[in-house]
C-alpha positions in Angstrom: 31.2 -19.3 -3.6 27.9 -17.4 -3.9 24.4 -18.6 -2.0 20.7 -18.3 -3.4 18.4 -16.8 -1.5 14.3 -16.3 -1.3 13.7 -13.4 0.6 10.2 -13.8 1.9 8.4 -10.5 2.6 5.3 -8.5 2.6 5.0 -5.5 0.0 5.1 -2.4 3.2 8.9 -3.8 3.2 9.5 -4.2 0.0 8.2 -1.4 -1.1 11.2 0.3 1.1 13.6 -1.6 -0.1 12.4 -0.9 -3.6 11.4 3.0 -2.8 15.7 2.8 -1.8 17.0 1.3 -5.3 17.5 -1.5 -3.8 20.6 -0.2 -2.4 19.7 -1.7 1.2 17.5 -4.7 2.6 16.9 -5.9 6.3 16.3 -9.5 7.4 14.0 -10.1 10.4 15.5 -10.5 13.8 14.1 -14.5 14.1 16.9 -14.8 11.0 20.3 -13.8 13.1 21.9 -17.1 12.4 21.1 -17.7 9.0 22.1 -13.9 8.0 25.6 -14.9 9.1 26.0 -16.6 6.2 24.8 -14.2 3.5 28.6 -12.7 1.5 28.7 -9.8 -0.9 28.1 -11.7 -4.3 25.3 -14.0 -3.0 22.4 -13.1 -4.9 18.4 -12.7 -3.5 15.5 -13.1 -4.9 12.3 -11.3 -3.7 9.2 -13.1 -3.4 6.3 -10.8 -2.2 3.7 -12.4 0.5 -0.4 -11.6 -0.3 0.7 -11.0 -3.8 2.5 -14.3 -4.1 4.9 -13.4 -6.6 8.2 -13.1 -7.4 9.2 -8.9 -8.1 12.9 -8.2 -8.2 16.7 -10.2 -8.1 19.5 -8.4 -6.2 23.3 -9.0 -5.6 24.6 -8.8 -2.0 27.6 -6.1 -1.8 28.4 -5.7 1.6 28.3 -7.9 5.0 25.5 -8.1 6.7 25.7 -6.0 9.9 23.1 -5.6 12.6 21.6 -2.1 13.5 18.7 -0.7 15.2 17.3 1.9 13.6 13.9 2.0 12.0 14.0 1.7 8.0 11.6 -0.8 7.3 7.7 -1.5 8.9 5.5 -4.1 9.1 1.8 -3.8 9.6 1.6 -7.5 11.2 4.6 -7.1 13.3 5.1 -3.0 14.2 8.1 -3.8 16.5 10.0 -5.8 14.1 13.3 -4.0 13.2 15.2 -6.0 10.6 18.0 -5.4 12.1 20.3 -7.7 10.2 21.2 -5.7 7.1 23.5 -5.9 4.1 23.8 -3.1 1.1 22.5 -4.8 -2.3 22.3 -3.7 -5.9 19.4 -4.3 -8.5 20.0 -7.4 -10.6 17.0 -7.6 -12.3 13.5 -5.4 -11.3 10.0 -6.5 -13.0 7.4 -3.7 -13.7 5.1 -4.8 -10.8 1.6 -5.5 -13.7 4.8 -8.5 -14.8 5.6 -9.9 -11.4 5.7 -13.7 -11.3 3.3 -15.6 -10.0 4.8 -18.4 -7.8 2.4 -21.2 -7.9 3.6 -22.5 -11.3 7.2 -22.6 -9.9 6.6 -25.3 -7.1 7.0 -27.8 -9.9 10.3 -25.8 -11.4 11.8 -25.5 -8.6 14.1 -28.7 -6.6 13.5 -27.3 -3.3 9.9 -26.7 -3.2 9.6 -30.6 -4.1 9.8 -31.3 -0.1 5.8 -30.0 0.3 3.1 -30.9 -1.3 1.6 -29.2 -4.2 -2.0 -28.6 -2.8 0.5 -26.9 0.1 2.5 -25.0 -1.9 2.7 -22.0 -0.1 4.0 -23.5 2.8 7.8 -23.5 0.8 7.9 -19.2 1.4 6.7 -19.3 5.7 9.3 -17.5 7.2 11.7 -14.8 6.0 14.6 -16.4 4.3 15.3 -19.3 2.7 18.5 -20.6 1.1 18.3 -22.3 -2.8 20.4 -24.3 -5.0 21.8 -21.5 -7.7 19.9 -23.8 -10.8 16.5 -22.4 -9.4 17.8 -19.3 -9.1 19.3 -19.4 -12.7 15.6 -20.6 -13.8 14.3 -17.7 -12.1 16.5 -14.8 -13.1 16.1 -16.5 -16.7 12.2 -15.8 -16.4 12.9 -12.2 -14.8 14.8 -11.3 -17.6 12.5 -12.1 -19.7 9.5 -10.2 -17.8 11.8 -7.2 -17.0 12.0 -7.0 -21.0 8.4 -7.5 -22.1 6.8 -3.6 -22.9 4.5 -2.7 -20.0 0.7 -3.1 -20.3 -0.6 -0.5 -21.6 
C-alpha cells in the first residue's frame, strides 16, 4: 500500500532535483529511519522552504538506497549529503509563477490540524513528513489544476 509524503526542502535542492527530471531525489541524513519506509509507488509531494509553497508531485520507482556522493547542496548546511536516495518520476510539475502557496492548506489539510494556525509553519520543520493519501489527493487535485492553467504572460 502506497505512503504520502511532504518532502520539505529549500529551492538550491530542489532546483536539482527538478534541473534532473525529477528522475532522482535525496532525503537528509537526520531521515535514515523514516526513509526505510519509503516503496516504489509511494508518492511525494514537494513543498519548497522561503517560498512556502508547494511546486511539483512525484511517484517513488525504486528503493531508497544510501550513497555518498555529492548531487545535491545546501547553502545552510554545506556538508549535508542526502545520502538516502530513491529514483522518482514527475507526477505532476507546476510552472514555478503557479506554485501553491501553503498557508491556505493548514485548514485543508487533517494533519496540519495538530499546530496552531497563527504557527502554521511549524507543520513543514524538518525534511520529511508522512500524510494520510486524502491530503495528498486534495493536493494533486489542486496541482493539476495549476499544472493546466496557461502561464502568466
Amino acid at each position: 500500500m502506497a505512503r504520502y509524503w511532504i518532502v520539505v526542502g529549500g529551492p538550491e535542492v530542489f532546483e536539482t532535483t527538478r534541473a534532473m527530471g525529477f528522475t532522482r531525489h535525496g532525503f537528509k541524513s537526520t531521515r535514515r529511519v523514516m526513509t526505510q519506509r519509503i516503496q516504489p509507488g509511494d508518492k511525494l509531494a514537494f513543498y519548497v522552504t522561503g517560498r512556502k509553497q508547494f511546486a511539483a508531485l512525484a511517484e517513488v520507482t525504486s528503493p531508497v538506497e544510501e550513497e555518498q556522493t555529492r548531487i545535491w547542496s545546501n547553502s545552510k548546511k554545506p556538508g549535508e549529503m542526502y545520502p538516502y536516495r530513491a529514483n522518482i518520476k514527475p507526477l505532476v510539475t507546476v510552472d514555478e509563477a503557479r506554485w501553491l502557496d501553503a498557508e491556505p492548506y493548514h485548514e485543508r489539510f487533517t494533519w496540519t490540524q495538530k499546530w496552531p494556525r497563527a504557527h502554521w509553519t511549524l507543520a513543514y520543520q524538518g525534511n520529511l513528513h508522512e500524510i494520510p493519501k486524502e491530503d495528498f489527493d486534495l493536493l494533486e487535485a489542486d496541482m493539476k489544476r495549476a499544472a493546466a492553467t496557461a502561464p502568466a504572460r
